[in-house]
N, C-alpha and C positions, 0 to 999 in steps of 0.2 A: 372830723368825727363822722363815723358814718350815720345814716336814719335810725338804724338798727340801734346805734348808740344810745341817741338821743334821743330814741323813743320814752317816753313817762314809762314805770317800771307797772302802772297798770294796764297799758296795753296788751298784753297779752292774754288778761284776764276778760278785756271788751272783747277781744278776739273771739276767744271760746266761749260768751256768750251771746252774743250779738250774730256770730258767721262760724263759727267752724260747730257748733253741737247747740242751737237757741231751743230745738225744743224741747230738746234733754234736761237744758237749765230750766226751760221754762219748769218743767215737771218737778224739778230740785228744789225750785224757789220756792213753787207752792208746799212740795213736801215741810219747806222750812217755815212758811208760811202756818201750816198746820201745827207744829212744832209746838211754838208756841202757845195753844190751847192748851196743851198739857199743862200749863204754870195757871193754876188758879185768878191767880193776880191778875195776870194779862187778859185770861179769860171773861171776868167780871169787868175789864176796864171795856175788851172791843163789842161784850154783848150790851152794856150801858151805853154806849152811842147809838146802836141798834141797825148802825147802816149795814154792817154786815150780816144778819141776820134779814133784815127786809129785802133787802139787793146784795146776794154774796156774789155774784156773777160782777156786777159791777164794781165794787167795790175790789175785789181781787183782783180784776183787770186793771184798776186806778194804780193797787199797789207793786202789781206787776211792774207796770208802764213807768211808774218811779222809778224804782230801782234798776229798771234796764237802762230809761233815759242815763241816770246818775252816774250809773258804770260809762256807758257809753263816754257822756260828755264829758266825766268827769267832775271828781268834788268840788274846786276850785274855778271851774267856767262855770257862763252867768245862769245856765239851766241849773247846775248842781248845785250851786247856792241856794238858789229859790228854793231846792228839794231840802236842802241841811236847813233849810231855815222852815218848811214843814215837818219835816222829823224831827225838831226840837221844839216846834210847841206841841208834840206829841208827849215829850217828856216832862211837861209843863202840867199834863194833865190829873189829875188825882189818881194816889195808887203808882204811877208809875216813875218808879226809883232809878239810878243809875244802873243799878245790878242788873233790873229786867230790861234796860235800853240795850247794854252790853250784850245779852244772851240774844234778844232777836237782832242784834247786828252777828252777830255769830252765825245765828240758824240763816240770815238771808247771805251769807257770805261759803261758810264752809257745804250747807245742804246743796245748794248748784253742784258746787265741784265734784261732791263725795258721789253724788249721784249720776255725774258724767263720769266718772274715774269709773263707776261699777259697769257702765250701758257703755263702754269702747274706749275708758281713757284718758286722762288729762296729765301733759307735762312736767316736770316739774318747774320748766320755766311758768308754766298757767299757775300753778299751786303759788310759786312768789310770789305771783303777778298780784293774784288774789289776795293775800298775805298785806301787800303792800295799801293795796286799796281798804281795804277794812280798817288799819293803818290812820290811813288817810282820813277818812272817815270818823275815826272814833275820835281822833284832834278834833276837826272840827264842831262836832257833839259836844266838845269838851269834855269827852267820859274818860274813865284812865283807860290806860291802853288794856287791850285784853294780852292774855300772854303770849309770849315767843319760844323760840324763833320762829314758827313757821306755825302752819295751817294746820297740822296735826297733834299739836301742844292744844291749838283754841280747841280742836274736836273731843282732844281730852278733857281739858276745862266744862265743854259740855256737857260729858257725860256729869259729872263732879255735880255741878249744880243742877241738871238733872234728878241725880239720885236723890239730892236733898229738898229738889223745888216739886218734881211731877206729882200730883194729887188729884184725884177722882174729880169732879164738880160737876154740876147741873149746865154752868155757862160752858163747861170745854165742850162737852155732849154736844149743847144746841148748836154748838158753834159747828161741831165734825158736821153732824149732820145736817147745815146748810149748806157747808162747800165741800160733800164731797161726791156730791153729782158733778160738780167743775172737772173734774182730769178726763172728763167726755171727749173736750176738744184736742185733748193728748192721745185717742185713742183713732186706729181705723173706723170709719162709717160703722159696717156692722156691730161695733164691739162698746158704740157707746153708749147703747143702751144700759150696759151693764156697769158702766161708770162708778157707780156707788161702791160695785161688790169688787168689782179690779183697783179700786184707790185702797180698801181694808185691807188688801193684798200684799200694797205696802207698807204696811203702817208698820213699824218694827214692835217687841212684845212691851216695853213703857207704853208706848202710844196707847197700844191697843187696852194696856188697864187704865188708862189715865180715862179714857172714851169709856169704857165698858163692851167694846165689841169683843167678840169671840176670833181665835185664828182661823182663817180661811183653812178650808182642805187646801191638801197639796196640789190638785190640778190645778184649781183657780189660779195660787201660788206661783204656778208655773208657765201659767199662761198669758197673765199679768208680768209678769218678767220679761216673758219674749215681746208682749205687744209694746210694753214702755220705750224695750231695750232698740225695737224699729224706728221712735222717733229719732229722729235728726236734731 
């Protein structure tokens, strides 16, 4: 059997976030990171801990640095354990149900990809890849599986509970507007000043009523696109 073979069918999805496009994911994960503010629920559960709101810089770099470890090492090595075994007394916590563990394993799985596919491209062998490990992942969660066959079934699924879950709230608010000076570090030197007004840029039109921000002009729109579309 060749390597190729015998490679775990997540490898390909470490590939493309780890070495072939990390800061495009990185940019995706937060996007999906953000995601989840729009569900009231999750909003009131991560502004009641308050770490994200007192330190959003850190605290996004914690959950970044998860989930890349996770992908990397894998669900099943002793790193990924450790992680499945903090992301399950996450769902431990009050408020938070199987249905909202499922959607932000969605939002942190499908947003990387959708957002690399848009900035230069992802595979279809990455799209499995990805597929599988989420997969992978929601077993160990013990959540039901999200649906199949593939990664563009769960994006649908998204939208789905989306349209029935996204609502206005105070906590989604505070929440945007602590982390969205963070895609600074996604941008060139000059441009990250303006972090705040290039992250609204991509906020799709849910987001944007869920927050209460208004749609960027077209320039911003367009500018924001090309500067994201640079990172690697």
């Amino acid at each position: 059997m060749s390597a190729e073979a015998a490679a775990p069918p997540r490898d390909a999805f470490a590939a493309l976030v780890l070495h072939r496009a990390p800061q495009r994911a990185r940019v995706g994960l937060t996007l999906g990171f953000v995601r989840t503010f729009a569900v009231p629920e999750i909003a009131e559960v991560l502004v009641g801990t308050g770490r994200l709101t007192s330190a959003p810089k850190a605290r996004a770099k914690a959950t970044g640095a998860m989930m890349f470890a996770l992908i990397g090492h894998g669900v099943d090595s002793e790193p990924g354990r450790a992680i499945v075994a903090e992301l399950a007394a996450m769902h431990r916590l009050p408020g938070v149900d199987a249905e909202l563990m499922r959607y932000v394993l969605a939002c942190f799985t499908v947003c990387p990809v959708e957002f690399t596919a848009r900035n230069g491209g992802v595979t279809p062998a990455e799209r499995a890849a990805a597929f599988a490990f989420q997969a992978e992942l929601a077993a160990a969660l013990e959540l039901p599986a999200l649906p199949g066959p593939d990664l563009a079934r769960i994006a649908s699924w998204m939208r789905e509970f989306e349209a029935a879950r996204f609502a206005p709230s105070d906590a989604g608010r505070t929440l945007w507007q602590a982390v969205s000076g963070l895609f600074a570090a996604r941008l060139p030197g000059p441009l990250a000043r303006h972090a705040p007004a290039f992250a609204t840029a991509l906020l799709d039109a849910p987001l944007r009523a869920a927050f209460g921000v208004p749609r960027p002009a077209w320039p911003l729109r367009a500018a924001a696109a090309t500067a994201f579309r640079l990172a690697r």
